[in-house]
GUDRENFI-962163 format. One record per residue (C-alpha): residue number from 1; residue in one letter; x, y, z. Coordinates in nm, 3 decimals. Layout:
<bafis>
(NUM a (X Y Z)),
...
</bafis>
This chain:
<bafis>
(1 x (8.623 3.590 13.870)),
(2 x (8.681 3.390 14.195)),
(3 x (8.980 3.258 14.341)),
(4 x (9.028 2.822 14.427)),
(5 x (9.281 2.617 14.472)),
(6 x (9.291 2.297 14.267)),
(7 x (9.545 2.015 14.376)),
(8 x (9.734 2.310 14.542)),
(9 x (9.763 2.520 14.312)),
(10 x (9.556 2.903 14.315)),
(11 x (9.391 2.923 14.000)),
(12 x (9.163 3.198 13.891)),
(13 x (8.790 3.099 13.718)),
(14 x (8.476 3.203 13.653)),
(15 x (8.163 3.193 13.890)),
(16 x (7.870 2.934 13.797)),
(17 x (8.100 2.653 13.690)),
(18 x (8.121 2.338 13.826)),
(19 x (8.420 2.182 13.977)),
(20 x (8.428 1.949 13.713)),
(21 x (8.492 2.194 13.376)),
(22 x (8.723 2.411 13.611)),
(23 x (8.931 2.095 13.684)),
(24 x (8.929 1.982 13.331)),
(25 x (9.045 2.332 13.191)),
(26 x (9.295 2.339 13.441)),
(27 x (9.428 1.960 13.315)),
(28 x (9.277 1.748 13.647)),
(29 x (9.176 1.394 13.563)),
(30 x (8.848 1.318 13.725)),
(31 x (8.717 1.012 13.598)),
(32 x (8.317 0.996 13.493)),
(33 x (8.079 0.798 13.367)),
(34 x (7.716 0.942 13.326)),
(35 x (7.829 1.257 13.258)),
(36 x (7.712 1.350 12.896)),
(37 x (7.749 1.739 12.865)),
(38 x (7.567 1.794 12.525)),
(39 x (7.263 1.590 12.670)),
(40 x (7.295 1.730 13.018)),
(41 x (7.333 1.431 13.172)),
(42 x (7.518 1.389 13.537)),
(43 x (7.444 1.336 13.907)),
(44 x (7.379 0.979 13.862)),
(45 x (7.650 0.784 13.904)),
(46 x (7.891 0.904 14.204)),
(47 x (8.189 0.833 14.003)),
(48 x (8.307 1.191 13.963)),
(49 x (8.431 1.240 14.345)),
(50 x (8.645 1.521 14.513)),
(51 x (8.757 1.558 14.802)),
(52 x (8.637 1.963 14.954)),
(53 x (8.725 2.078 15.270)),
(54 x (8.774 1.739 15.379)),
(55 x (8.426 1.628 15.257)),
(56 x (8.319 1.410 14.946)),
(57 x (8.087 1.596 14.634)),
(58 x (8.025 1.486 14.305)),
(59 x (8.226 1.694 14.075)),
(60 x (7.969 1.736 13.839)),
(61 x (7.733 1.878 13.999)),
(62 x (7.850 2.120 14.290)),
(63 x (7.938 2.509 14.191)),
(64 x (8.313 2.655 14.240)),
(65 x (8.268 2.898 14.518)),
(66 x (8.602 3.167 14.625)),
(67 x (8.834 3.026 14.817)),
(68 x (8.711 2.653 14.800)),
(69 x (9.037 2.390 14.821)),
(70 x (8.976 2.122 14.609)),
(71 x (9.167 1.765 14.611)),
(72 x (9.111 1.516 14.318)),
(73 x (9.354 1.233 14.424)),
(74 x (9.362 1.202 14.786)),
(75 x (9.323 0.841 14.920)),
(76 x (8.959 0.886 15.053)),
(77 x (8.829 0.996 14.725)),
(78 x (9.065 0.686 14.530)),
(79 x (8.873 0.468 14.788)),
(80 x (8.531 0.614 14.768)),
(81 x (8.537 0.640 14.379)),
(82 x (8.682 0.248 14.382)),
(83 x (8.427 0.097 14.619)),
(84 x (8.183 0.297 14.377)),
(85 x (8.295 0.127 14.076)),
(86 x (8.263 -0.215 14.257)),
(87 x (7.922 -0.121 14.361)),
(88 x (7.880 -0.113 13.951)),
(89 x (8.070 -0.425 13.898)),
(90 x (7.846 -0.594 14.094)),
(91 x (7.527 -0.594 13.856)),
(92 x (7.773 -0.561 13.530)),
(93 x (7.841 -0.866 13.318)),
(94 x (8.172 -0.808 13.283)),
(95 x (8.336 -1.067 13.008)),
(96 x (8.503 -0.842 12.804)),
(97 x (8.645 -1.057 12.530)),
(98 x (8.292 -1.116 12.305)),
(99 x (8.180 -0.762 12.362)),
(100 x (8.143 -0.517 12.089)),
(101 x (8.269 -0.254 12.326)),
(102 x (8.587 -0.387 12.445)),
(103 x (8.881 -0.158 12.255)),
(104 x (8.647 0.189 12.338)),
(105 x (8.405 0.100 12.657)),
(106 x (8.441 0.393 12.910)),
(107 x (8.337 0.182 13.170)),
(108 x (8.652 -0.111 13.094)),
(109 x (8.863 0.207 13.140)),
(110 x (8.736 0.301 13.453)),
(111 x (8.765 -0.059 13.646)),
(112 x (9.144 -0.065 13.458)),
(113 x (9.210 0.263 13.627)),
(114 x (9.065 0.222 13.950)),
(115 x (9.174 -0.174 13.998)),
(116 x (8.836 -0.218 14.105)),
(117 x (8.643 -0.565 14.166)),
(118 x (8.299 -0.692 14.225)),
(119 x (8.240 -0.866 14.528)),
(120 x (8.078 -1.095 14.322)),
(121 x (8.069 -1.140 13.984)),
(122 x (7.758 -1.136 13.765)),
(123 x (7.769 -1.365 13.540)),
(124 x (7.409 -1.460 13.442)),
(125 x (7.398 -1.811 13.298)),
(126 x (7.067 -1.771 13.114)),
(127 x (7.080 -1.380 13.003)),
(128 x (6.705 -1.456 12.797)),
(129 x (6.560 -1.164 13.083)),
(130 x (6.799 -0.971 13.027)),
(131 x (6.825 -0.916 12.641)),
(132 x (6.539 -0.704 12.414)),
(133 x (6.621 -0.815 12.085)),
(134 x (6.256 -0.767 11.918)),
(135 x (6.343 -0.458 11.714)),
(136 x (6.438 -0.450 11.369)),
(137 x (6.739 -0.213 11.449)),
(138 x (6.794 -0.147 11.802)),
(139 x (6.891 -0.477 12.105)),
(140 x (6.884 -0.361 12.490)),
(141 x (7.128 -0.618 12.712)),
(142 x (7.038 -0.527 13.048)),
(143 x (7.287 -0.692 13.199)),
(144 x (7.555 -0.456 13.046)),
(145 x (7.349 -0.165 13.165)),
(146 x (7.500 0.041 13.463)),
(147 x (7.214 0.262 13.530)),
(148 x (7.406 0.595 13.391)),
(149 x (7.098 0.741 13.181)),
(150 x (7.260 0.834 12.897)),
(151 x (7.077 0.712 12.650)),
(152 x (6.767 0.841 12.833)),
(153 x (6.910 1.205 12.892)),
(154 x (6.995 1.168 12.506)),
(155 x (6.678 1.052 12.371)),
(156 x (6.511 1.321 12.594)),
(157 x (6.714 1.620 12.453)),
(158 x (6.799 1.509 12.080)),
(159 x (6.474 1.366 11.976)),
(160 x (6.229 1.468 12.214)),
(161 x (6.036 1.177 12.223)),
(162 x (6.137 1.045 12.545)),
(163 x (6.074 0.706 12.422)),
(164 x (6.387 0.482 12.612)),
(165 x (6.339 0.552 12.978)),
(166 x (6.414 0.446 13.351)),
(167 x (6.092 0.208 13.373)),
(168 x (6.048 -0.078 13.651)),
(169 x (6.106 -0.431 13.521)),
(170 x (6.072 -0.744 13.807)),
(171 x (6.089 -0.435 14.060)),
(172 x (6.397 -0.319 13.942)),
(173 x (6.518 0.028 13.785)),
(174 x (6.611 -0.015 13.428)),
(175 x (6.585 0.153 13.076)),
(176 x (6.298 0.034 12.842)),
(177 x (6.028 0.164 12.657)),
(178 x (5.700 0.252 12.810)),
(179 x (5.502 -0.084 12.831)),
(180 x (5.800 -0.274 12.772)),
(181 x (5.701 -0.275 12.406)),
(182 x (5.922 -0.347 12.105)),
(183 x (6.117 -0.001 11.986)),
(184 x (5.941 -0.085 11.620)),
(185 x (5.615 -0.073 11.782)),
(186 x (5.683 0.263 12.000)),
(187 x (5.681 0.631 11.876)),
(188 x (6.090 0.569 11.938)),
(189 x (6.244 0.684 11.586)),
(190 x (6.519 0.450 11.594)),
(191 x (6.763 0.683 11.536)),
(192 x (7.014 0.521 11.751)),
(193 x (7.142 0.879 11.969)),
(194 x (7.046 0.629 12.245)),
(195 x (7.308 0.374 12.126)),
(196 x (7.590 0.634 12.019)),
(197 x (7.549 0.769 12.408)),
(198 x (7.584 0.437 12.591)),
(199 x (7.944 0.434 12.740)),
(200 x (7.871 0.061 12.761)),
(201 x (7.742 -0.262 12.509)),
(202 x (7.391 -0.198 12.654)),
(203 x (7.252 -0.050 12.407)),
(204 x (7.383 -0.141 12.034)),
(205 x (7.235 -0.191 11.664)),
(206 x (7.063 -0.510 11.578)),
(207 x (7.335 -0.707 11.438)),
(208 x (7.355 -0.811 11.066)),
(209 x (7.725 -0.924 11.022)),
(210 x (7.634 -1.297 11.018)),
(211 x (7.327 -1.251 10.757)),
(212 x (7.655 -1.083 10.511)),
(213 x (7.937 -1.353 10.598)),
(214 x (7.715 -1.644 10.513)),
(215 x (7.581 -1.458 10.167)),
(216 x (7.969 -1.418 10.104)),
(217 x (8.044 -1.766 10.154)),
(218 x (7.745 -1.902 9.910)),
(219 x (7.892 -1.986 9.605)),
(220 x (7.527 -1.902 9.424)),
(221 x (7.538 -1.576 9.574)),
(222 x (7.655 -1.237 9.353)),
(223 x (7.740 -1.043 9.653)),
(224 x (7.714 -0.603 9.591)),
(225 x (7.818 -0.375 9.863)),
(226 x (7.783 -0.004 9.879)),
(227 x (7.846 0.247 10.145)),
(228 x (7.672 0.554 10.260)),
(229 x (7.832 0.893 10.243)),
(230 x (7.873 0.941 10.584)),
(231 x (8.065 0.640 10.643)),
(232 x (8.399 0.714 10.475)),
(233 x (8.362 1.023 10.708)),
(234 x (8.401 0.843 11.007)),
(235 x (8.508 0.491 11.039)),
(236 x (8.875 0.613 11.036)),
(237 x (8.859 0.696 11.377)),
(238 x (8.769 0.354 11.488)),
(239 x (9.134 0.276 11.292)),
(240 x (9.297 0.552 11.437)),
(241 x (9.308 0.765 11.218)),
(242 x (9.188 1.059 11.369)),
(243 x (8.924 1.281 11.302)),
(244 x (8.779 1.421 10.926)),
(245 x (8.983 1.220 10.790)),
(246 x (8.888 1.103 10.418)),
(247 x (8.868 0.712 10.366)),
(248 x (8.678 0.635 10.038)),
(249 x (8.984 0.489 9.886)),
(250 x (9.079 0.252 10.113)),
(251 x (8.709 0.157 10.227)),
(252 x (8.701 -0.007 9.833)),
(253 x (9.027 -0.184 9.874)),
(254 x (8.875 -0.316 10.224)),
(255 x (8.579 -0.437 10.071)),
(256 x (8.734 -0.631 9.809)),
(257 x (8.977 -0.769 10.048)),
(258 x (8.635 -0.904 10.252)),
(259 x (8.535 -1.046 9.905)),
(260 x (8.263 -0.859 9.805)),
(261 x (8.191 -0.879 9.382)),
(262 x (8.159 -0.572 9.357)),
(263 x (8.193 -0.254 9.516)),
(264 x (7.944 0.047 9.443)),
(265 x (7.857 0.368 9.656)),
(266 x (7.526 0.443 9.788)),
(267 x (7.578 0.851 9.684)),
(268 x (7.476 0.674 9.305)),
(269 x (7.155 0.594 9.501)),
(270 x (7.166 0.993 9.626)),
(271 x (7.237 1.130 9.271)),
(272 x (6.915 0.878 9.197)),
(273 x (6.696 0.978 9.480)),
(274 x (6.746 1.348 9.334)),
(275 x (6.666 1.275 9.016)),
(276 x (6.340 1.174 9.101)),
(277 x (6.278 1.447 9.389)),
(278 x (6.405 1.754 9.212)),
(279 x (6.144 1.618 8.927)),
(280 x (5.873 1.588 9.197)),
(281 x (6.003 1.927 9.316)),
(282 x (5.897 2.107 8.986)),
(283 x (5.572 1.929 8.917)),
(284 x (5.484 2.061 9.300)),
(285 x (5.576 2.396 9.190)),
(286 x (5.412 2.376 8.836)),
(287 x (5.059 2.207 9.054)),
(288 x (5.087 2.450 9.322)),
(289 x (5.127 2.193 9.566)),
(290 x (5.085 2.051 9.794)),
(291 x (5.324 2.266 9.949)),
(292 x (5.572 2.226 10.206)),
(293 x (5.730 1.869 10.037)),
(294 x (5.965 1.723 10.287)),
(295 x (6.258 1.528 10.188)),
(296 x (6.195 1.125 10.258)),
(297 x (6.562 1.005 10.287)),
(298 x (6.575 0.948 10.677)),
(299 x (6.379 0.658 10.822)),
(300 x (6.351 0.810 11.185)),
(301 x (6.215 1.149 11.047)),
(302 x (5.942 0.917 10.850)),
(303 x (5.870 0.764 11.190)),
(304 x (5.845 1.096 11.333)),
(305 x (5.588 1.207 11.087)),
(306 x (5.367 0.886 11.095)),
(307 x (5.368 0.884 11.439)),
(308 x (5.345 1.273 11.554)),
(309 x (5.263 1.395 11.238)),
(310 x (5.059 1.188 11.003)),
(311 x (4.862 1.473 10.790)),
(312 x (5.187 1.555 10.707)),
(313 x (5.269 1.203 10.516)),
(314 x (5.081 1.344 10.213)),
(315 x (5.395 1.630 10.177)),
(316 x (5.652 1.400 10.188)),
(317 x (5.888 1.301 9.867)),
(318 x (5.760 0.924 9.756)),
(319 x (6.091 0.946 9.601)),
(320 x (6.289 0.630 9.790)),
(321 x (6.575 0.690 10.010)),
(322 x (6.928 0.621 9.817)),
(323 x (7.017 0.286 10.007)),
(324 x (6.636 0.168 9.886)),
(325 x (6.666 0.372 9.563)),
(326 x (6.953 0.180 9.502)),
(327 x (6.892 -0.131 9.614)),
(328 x (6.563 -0.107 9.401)),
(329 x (6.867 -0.041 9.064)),
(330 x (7.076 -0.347 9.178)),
(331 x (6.779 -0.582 9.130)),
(332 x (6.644 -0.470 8.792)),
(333 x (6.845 -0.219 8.585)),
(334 x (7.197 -0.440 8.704)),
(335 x (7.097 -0.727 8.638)),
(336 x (6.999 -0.671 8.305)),
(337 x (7.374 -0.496 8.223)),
(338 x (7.549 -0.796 8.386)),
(339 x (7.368 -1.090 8.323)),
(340 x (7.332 -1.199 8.621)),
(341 x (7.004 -1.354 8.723)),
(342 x (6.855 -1.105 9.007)),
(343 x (6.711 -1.351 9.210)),
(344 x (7.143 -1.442 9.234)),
(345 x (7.188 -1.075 9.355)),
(346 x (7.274 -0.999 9.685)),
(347 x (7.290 -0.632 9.815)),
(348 x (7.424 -0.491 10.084)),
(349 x (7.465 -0.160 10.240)),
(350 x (7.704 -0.023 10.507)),
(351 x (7.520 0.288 10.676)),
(352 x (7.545 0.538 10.974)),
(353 x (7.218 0.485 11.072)),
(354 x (7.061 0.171 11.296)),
(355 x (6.701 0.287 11.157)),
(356 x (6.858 0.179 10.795)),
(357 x (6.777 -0.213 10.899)),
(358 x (6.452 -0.136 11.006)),
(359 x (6.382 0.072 10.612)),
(360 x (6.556 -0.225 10.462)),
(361 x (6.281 -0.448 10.626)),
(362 x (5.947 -0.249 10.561)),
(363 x (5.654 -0.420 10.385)),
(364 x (5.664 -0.315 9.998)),
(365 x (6.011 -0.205 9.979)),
(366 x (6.097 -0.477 9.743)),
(367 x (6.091 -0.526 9.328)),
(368 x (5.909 -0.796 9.162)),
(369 x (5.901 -0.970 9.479)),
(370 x (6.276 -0.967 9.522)),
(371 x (6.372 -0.727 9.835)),
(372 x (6.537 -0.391 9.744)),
(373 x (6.807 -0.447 10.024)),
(374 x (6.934 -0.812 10.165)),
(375 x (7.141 -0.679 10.450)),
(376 x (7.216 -0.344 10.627)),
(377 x (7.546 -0.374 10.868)),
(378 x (7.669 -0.031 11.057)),
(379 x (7.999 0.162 11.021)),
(380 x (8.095 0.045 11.367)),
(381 x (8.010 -0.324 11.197)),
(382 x (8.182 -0.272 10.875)),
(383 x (8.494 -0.173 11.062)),
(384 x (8.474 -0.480 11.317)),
(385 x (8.441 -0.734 10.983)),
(386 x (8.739 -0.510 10.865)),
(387 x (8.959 -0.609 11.207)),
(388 x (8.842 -0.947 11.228)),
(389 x (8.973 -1.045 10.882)),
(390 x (9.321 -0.878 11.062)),
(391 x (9.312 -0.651 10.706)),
(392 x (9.569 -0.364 10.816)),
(393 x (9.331 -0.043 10.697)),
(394 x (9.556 0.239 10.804)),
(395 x (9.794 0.112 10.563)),
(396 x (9.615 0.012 10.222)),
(397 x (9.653 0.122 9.924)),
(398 x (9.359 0.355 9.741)),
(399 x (9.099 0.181 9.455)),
(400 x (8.805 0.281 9.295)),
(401 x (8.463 0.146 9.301)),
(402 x (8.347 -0.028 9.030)),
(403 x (8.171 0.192 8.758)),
(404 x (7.845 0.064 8.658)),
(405 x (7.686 0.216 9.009)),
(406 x (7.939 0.347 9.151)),
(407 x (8.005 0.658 8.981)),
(408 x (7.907 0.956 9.164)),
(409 x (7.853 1.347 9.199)),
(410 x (7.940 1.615 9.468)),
(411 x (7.567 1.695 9.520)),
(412 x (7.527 1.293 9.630)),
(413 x (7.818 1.331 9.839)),
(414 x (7.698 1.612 10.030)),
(415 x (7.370 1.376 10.138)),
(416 x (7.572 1.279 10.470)),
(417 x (7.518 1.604 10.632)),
(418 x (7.290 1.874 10.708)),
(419 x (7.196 2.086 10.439)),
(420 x (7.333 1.833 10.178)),
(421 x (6.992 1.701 10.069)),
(422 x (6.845 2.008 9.987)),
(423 x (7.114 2.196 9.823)),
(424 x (7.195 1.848 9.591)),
(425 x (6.786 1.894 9.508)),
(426 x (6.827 2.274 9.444)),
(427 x (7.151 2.229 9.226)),
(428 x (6.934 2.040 8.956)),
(429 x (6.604 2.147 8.998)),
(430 x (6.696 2.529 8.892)),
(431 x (6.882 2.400 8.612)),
(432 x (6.587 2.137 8.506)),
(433 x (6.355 2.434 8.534)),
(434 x (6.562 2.698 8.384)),
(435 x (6.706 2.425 8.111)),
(436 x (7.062 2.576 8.175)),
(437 x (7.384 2.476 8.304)),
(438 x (7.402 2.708 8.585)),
(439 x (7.763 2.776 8.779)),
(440 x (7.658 2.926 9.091)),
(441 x (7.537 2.621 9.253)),
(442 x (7.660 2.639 9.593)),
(443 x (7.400 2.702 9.895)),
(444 x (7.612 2.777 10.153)),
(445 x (7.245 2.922 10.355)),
(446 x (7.140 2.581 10.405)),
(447 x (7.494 2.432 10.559)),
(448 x (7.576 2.407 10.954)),
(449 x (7.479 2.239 11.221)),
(450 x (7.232 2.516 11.358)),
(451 x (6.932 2.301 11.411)),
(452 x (6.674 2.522 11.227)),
(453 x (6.809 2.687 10.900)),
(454 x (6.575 2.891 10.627)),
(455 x (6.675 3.079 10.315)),
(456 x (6.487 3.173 9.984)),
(457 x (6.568 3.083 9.661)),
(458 x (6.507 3.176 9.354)),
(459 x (6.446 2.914 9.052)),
(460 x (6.270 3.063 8.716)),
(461 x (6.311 3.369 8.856)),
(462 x (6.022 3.295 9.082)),
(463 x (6.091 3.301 9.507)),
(464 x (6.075 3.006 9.687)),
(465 x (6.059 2.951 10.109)),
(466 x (6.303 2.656 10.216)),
(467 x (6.371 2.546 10.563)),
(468 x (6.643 2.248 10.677)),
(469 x (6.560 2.095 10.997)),
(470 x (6.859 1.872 11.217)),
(471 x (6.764 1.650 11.504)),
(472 x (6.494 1.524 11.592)),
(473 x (6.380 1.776 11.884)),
(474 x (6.452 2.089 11.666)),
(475 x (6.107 1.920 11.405)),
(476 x (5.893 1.936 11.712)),
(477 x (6.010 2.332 11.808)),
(478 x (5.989 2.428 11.449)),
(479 x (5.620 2.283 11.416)),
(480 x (5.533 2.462 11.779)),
(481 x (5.702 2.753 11.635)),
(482 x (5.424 2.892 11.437)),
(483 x (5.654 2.936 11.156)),
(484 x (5.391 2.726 10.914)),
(485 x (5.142 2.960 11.014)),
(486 x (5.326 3.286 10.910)),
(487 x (5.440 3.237 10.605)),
(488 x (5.442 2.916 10.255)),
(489 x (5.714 2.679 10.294)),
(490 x (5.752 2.488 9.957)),
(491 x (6.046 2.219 10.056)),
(492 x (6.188 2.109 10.373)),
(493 x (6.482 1.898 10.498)),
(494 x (6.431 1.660 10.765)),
(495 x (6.725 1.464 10.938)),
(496 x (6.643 1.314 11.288)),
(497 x (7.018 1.330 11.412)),
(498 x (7.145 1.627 11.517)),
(499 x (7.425 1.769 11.222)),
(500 x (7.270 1.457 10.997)),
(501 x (7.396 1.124 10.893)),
(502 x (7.790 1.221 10.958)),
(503 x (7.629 1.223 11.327)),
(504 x (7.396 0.910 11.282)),
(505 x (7.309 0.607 11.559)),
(506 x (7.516 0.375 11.352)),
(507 x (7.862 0.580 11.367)),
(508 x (8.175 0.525 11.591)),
(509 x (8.150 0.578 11.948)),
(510 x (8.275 0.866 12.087)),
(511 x (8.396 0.931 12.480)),
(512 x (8.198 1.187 12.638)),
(513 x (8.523 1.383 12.640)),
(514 x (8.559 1.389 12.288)),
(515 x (8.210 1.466 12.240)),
(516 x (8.269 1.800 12.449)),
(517 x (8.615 1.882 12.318)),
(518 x (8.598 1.771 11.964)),
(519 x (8.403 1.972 11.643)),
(520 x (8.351 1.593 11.507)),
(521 x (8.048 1.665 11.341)),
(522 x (8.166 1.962 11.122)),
(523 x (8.483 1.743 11.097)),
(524 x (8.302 1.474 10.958)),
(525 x (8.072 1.693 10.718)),
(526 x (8.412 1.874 10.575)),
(527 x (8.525 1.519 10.393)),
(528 x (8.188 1.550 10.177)),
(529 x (8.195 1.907 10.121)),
(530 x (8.542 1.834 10.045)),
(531 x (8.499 1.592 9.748)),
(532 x (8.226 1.786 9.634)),
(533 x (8.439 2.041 9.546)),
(534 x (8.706 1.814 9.429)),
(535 x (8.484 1.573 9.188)),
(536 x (8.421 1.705 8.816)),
(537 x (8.034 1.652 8.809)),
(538 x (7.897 1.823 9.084)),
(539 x (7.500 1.764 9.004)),
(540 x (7.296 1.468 9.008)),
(541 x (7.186 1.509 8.697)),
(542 x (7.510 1.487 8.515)),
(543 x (7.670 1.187 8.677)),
(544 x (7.744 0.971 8.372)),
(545 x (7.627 0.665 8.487)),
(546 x (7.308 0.802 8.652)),
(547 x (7.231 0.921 8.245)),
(548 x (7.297 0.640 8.086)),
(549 x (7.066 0.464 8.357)),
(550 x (6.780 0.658 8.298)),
(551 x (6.840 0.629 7.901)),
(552 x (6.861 0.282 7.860)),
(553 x (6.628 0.140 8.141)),
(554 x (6.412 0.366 8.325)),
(555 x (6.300 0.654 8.091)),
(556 x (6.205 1.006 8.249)),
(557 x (6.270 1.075 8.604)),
(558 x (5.887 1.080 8.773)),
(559 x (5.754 0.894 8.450)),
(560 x (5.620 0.542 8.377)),
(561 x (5.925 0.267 8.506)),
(562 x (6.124 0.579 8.700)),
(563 x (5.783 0.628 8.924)),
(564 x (5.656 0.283 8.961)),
(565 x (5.936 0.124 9.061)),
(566 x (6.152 0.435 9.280)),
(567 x (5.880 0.563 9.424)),
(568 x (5.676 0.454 9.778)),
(569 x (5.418 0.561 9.972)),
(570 x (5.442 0.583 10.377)),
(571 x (5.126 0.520 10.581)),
(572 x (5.025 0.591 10.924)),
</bafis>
């Protein structure tokens, strides 16, 4: 323990920290911007400043020493840290009212704080140069950017691809992809961490809230909506709401308010997806193989095998992911139960997950030559549609979805996090293969956000190796590991984002304060395991409306109509 004095006041702290986490345990507001701590991320944009022994330092990066006298609001550092921020202004398009970011950008709060102004504005009147729109999911606007590498230290540490980075463009620094090519056409995943780190509108999702409005407003249209598990999980903070807080009620009411016809839940597409992969599962297990399978239900680990690991594309489920799973239902088995012609059906999904539009798009994800999914739109989008129609969401009244495909079981519900897709799987593929109705069907091995899990389980009273992997980076330590080599996997988890969807590129913003402070992820995960426990049918297999389904339309899970039309097969 060393002595400082902070602001004038002796406090006592640890050796090794910076001035920055002393000051904020000790309550000191020193404004940031790069700083990111979970991506290690700081010493890049000088807006951190104190004032030490009469000299200047960036907060973030200079170590507490005994005795040092630290001053966070003198006028030199409140000039320094201003002139800084106008430095920023300078090369930041700063017309706040059309921005996505304007109630929660970091750097908005900074200039409000600091009263800072650009010497001259930048206001580009042809922003073509600036803007990468070419992906499928992810748009870089340059002239947002402020150079705070965020989204590169992020990419870098959650994914390990290193795909967005500080590149040279017209012999300037800014963040693109290696050869300025397209995201789609990189080994980037898509995942959006990039775009959930941005303080800033520079990086966002591909926008799709236009392609939904104008479907709502065609009179020919017959307009279905369903949301994601992870959704309901979060998009209550962008209300404020607060954190973990449990929304499924009100999201329904929302969506009918937005004038949606109906209102279904992608976790039917999860109870779906697990009917065909627990199936899979057992026929693996019956064939010997191949062995490891690895789950299929997130698009950036997909991209991560075809483009790090292709011999591995053989192991993964062809079972579809629940939004395409679904969408693949709403244009053949709905259609017949409603009446409704399919090529009149238009579906929609609301997901966590920027990588979702790019999935939605993919050549062969569509059903006698009608697309599975129409539109994908965010959480962060779904709550701006929300505002804009000036609905009051804190305040509305609970509703159900509607029941046809919107019925749905604690396994699905548990899909949004880590863990969730392989204990849903193991739930009814011990009770398919031991033709019981088992009770013990919690796996409480394979929750938590440690980024490599592994347990064995037993099903037919045979052992079975399982491992659940969580970001993106922790898939390339686990296949340097050696861990393949030492011992039979025989199913594996894969989520790119680090704690799973509840944490996906497509989620609310949070400051880099709250990201430090606040367990959101667990938060988030605790509404699913939450209604899991709550809801009567807690297996796929014995959601009502997933039985009736397979009864009356398409036969035996992994069979005939079930395998040619929810099934697909992922290439290089």
């Amino acid at each position: 323990m060393i002595t400082i004095v902070l602001d004038g006041k002796e406090i006592q702290t640890e050796q090794n920290k910076t001035i920055l986490e002393v000051a904020r345990e000790n309550g000191a507001d020193i404004p940031t911007l790069c700083f990111l701590k979970d991506c290690g991320n700081f010493g890049k944009c000088g807006v951190c400043l104190v004032e030490v022994d009469g000299k200047c330092v960036a907060s973030c990066v200079v170590k507490v020493k005994d005795g040092m006298v630290i001053q966070t609001n003198t006028e030199t550092v409140n000039e320094r840290i201003k002139k800084r921020v106008s430095m920023l202004l300078d090369k930041h398009e700063f017309k706040c009212g059309p921005c996505s970011r304007r109630e929660n950008c970091e750097f908005l709060k900074l200039v409000i704080k600091t009263k800072a102004k650009a010497s001259k504005p930048f206001l580009p009147e042809d922003k073509s140069e600036y803007i990468d729109a070419r992906s499928k999911a992810i748009v870089i606007d340059r002239s947002k950017c402020v150079l705070c590498g965020r989204c590169v230290a992020a990419c870098k540490e959650f994914t390990g691809t290193c795909s967005i980075q500080f590149v040279k463009r017209n012999g300037q620094r800014a963040v693109g992809t290696v050869d300025d090519k397209c995201f789609d056409d990189s080994t980037c995943l898509l995942c959006g961490q990039c775009v959930i780190a941005c303080p800033v509108a520079a990086i966002t999702e591909q926008p799709g809230i236009a392609k939904v409005k104008a479907a709502l407003e065609d009179p020919k249209k017959h307009v279905i909506v369903a949301m994601a598990p992870a959704v309901r999980t979060a998009i209550g903070e962008l209300f404020n709401m607060g954190f973990g807080k449990d929304v499924t009620g009100k999201l329904y009411t929302a969506l009918r308010m937005l004038g949606f016809d109906k209102i279904f839940d992608i976790i039917f597409g999860a109870d779906m997806t697990i009917m065909e992969e627990a199936t899979e599962l057992l026929k693996r297990i019956k064939n010997n193989g191949p062995f490891p399978m690895y789950t299929s239900c997130c698009p950036a680990w997909v991209r991560q095998a075809q483009n790090y690991f292709p011999e591995l594309l053989e192991n993964l489920s062809s079972a579809k992911s629940p939004q395409q799973i679904f969408g693949t239902a709403t244009k053949t088995y709905y259609p017949g139960i409603s009446g409704i012609d399919a090529k009149d059906v238009f579906t929609v999904t609301v997901m966590p997950c920027n990588d979702k539009k790019y999935e939605a798009d993919l050549k062969g994800m569509e059903t006698d030559g009608l697309r599975d999914i129409d539109a994908v739109i965010t959480t962060r989008e779904l709550a701006k549609m929300i505002k804009d129609a000036k609905i009051k969401f804190a305040t509305l009244e609970d509703s159900q979805a509607d029941p046809a495909m919107g019925e749905y079981s604690g396994a699905g519900a548990i899909f949004g996090a880590t863990g969730g897709v392989m204990e849903a799987a193991l739930r009814s593929a011990k009770d398919f293969a031991e033709n019981a109705e088992l009770e013990n069907i919690e796996y409480k091995e394979v929750r938590g956000l440690k980024g490599i899990k592994e347990a064995t389980v037993e099903i037919a009273g045979n052992s079975y190796n399982v491992a659940v992997l969580n970001g993106a980076a922790n898939v390339f330590e686990f296949m340097k590991s050696g861990k393949m080599d030492e011992k039979q996997y025989h199913f594996i988890e894969v989520m790119a984002c680090p704690g799973g969807c509840v944490n996906g590129g497509g989620q609310p913003h949070l400051t880099a304060l709250n990201r430090d402070t606040v367990d959101y992820k667990t938060l988030r995960a605790s509404v699913l395991y939450n209604q899991d426990k709550n809801l009567a049918k807690r297996k796929c297999h014995k959601n009502p409306s997933i039985i009736k389904m397979y009864e009356t339309y398409f036969g035996k899970p992994g069979e005939g109509r079930a395998h040619e039309q929810l099934h697909y097969k992922y290439s290089k």
